[in-house]
Residue frames relative to the residue before (quaternion, step in Angstrom):
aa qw qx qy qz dx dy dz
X 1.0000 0.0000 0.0000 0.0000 0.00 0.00 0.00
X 0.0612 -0.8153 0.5758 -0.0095 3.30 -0.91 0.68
X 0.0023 0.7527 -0.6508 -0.1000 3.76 -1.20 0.70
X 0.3168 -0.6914 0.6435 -0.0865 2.58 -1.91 1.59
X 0.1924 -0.8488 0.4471 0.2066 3.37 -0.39 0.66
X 0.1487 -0.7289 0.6471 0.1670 4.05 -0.80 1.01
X 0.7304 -0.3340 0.4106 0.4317 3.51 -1.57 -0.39
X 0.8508 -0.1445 -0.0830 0.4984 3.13 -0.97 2.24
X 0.7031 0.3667 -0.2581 0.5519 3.68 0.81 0.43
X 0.2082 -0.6748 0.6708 0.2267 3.30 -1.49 0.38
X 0.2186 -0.7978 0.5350 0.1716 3.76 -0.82 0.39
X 0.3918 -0.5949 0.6707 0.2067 3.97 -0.66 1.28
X 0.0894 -0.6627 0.7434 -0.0091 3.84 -1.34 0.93
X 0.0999 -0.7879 0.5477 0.2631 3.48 -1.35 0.12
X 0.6631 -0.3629 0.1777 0.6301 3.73 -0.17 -0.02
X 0.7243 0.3645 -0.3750 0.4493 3.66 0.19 -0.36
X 0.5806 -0.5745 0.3698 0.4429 4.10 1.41 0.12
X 0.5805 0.4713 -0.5298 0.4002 3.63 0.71 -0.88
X 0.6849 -0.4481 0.5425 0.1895 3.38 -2.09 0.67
X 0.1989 0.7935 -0.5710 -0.0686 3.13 -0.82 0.64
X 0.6687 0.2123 -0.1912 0.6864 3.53 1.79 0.45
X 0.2548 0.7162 -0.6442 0.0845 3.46 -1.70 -0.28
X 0.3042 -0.6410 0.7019 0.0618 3.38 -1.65 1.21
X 0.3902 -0.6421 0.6588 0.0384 2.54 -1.92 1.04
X 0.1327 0.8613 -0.4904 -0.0018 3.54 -0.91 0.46
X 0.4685 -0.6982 0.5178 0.1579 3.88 -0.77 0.09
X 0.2003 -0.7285 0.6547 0.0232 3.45 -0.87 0.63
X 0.4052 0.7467 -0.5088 0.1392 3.43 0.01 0.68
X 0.8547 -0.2705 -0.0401 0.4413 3.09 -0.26 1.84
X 0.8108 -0.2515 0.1289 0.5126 3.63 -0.01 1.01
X 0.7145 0.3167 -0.3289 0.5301 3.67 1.28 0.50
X 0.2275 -0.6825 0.6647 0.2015 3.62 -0.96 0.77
X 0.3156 -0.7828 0.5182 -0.1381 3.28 -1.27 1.32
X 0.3484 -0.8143 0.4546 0.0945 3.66 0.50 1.02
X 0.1017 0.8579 -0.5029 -0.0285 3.92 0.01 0.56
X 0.8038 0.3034 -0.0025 0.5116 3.75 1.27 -0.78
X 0.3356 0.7396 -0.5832 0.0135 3.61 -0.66 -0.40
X 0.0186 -0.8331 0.5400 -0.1184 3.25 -0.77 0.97
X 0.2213 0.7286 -0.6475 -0.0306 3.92 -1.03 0.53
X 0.6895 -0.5666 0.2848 0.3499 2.76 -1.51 0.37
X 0.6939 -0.4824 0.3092 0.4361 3.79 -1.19 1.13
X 0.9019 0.2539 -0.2093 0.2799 3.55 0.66 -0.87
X 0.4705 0.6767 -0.3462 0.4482 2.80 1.75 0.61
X 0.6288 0.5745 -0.3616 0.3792 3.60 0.94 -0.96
X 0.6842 0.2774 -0.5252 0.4232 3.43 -1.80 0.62
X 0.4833 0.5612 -0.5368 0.4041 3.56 0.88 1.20
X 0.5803 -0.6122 0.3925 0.3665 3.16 0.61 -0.32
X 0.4128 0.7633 -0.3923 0.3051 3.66 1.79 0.20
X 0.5332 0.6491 -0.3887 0.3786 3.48 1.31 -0.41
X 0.7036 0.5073 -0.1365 0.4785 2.87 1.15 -1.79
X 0.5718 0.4512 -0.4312 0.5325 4.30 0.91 -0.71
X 0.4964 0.6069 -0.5301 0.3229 4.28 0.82 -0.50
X 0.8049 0.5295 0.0375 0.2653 2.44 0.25 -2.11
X 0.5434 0.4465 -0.3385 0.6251 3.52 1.97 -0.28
X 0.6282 0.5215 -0.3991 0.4172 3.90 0.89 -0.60
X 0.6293 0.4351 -0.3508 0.5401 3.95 1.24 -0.06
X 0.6995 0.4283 -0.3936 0.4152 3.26 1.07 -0.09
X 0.4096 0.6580 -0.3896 0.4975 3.18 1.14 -0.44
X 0.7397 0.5448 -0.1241 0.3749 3.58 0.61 -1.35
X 0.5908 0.3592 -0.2502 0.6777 3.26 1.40 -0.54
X 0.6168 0.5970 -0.3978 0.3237 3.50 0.65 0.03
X 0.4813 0.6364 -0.2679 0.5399 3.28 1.71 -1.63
X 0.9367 0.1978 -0.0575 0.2833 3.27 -0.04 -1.61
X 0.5090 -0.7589 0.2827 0.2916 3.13 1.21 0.21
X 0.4449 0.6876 -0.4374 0.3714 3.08 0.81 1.23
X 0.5619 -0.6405 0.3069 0.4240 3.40 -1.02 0.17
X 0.3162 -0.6875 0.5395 0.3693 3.61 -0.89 -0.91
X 0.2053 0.7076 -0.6759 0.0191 3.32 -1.10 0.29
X 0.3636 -0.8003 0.4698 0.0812 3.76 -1.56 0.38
X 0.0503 -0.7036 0.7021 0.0974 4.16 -0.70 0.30
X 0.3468 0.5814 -0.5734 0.4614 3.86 1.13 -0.03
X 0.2507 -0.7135 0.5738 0.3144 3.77 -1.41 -0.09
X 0.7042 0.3136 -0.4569 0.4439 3.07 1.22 -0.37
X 0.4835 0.5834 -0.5638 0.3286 3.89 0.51 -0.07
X 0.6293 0.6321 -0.2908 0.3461 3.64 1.09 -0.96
X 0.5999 0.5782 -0.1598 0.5294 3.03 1.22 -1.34
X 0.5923 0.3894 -0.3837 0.5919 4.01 0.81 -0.59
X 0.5797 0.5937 -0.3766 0.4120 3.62 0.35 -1.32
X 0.7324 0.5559 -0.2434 0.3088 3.38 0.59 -1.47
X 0.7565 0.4944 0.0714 0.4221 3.29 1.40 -1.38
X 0.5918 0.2418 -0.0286 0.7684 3.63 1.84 -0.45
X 0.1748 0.6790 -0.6683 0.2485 3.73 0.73 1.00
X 0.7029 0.5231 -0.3856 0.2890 3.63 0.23 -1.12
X 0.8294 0.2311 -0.2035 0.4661 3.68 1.42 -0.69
X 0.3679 0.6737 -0.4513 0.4551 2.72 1.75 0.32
X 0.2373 0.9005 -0.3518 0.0953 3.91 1.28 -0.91
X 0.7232 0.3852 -0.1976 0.5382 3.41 0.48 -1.65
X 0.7228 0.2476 -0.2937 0.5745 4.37 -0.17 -0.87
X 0.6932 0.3714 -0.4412 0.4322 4.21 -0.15 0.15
């Protein structure tokens, strides 16, 4: 699996490239803003939701911005990994 990042989105690849996940997010003014996250039905309980949703943090890390979510399940992680989530919240 591989992620690639497009405008405001990360994209989930599988070995053959086709998409089989990808988050949405927002940039609104010194915060990044989760809006989407999706994999595929038969992909999930892998932890691919959870490798998205670290590649936007990461991203708010680079650039120094915060993080925040309207996704439920990004919220829900957010909600649960506050302690290392600390530095972008």
């Amino acid at each position: 699996m591989e992620i690639i990042e497009k405008e405001n989105k990360f994209l989930l690849l599988n070995d053959e490239r086709e998409k089989v996940g990808e988050i949405d997010f927002e940039n609104n003014g010194g915060k990044l803003t989760i809006t989407h996250t999706e994999v595929q039905k038969v992909l999930r309980k892998e932890g691919l939701g959870e490798r998205l949703v670290l590649s936007v943090v990461e991203k708010a890390r680079e650039t120094d911005l915060s993080l925040g979510a309207t996704c439920p399940y990004a919220a829900n992680y957010i909600k649960h990994h506050k302690r290392e989530l600390e530095d972008v919240l």
